[in-house]
N, C-alpha and C positions, 0 to 999 in steps of 0.2 A: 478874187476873180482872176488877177495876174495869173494866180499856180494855176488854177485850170486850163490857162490861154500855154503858158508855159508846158503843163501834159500834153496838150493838143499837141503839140508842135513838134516834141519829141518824139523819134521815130526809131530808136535806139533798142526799146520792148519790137516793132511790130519784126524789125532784122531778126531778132532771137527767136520769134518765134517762124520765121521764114526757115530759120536754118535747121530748128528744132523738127519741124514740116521733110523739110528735103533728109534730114538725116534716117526719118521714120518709114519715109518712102523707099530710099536707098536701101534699109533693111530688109521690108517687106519684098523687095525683087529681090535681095540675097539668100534670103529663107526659102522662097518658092523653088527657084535655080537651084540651092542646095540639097531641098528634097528630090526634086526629078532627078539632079545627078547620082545621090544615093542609092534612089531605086533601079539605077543603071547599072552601077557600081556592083550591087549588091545581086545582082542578074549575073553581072561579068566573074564576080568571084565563085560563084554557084557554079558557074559552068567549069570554070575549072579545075572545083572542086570533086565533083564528079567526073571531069575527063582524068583524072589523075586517080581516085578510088577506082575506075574503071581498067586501068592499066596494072593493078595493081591485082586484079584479078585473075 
């Protein structure tokens, strides 16, 4: 009965999984952020692309 009283009490697991939590989150806004700026990116290099084959005409 003590070790059960003694897990209660410990709060050392629920920290890890807090950080496990925030670090998952943190990701999932890194990932979204990184695609939109991609398909910015990938717009801006395109235009280039083309203005520069164009010149070259």
């Amino acid at each position: 009965m003590e070790t059960l009283r003694r897990l209660l009490r410990d709060h050392d697991g629920a920290t890890a999984v807090e950080y496990g939590l925030l670090a998952a989150l943190i990701s999932v806004g890194l990932l979204i952020g990184l695609q939109n700026f991609s398909g910015a990116l990938l717009g801006m290099l395109t235009f280039v692309t083309n203005t520069i084959e164009a010149a070259w005409i």
